[in-house]
C-alpha positions, 0 to 999 in steps of 0.5 A: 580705727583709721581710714586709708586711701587703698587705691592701688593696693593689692590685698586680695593675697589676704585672707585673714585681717587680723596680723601680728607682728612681734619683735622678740618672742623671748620678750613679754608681749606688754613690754614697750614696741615689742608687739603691734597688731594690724587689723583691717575689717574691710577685707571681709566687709566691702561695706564698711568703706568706700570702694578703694579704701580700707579701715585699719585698726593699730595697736602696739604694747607699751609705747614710747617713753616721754620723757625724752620727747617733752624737751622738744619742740615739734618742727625744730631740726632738733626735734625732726632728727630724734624722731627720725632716729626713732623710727628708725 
C-alpha cells in the first residue's frame, strides 16, 4: 500500500475502489504489463488516513525484464532515456 497526497483530487465520482486495467484481453492476464489493478480502500473507510490523503494498493502481472536495465547505471543519460522509453 502506498499513501498519496489527495489534496485537490476529486474521487467523490467513485463508487467502487477496486479498478482494473487490462491492456489486451486476447492476452493471459500472467503475461508481462498486460494487466494492473488499483485499489483505494480510503474511498469506503475515511479512517484509514488523514483528511486530504488516500491509500493505494497497485498490482500488475509479470513485470519488467532485468536484463535490460542490470547494464545501467541509475542517474546516467543512458539510463534516464531507457526508462523513459519504457514508460512510454
Amino acid at each position: 500500500f502506498l499513501a498519496i497526497d489527495a489534496e485537490g483530487l476529486d474521487l467523490s465520482h467513485i463508487d467502487d475502489p477496486a479498478h482494473l486495467v487490462v491492456q489486451d484481453w486476447d492476452r493471459s492476464l500472467q503475461d508481462s504489463q498486460n494487466l494492473c489493478s488499483f485499489f483505494i480502500p480510503s474511498i469506503l473507510d475515511k479512517t484509514l488516513c488523514p483528511e486530504g490523503k488516500h491509500v493505494i494498493h497497485v498490482y500488475s502481472s509479470g513485470g519488467e525484464p532485468y536484463e535490460p536495465w542490470e547494464k545501467l547505471t541509475p542517474g546516467t543519460e543512458e539510463y534516464e532515456a531507457y526508462k523513459k522509453e519504457r514508460v512510454e
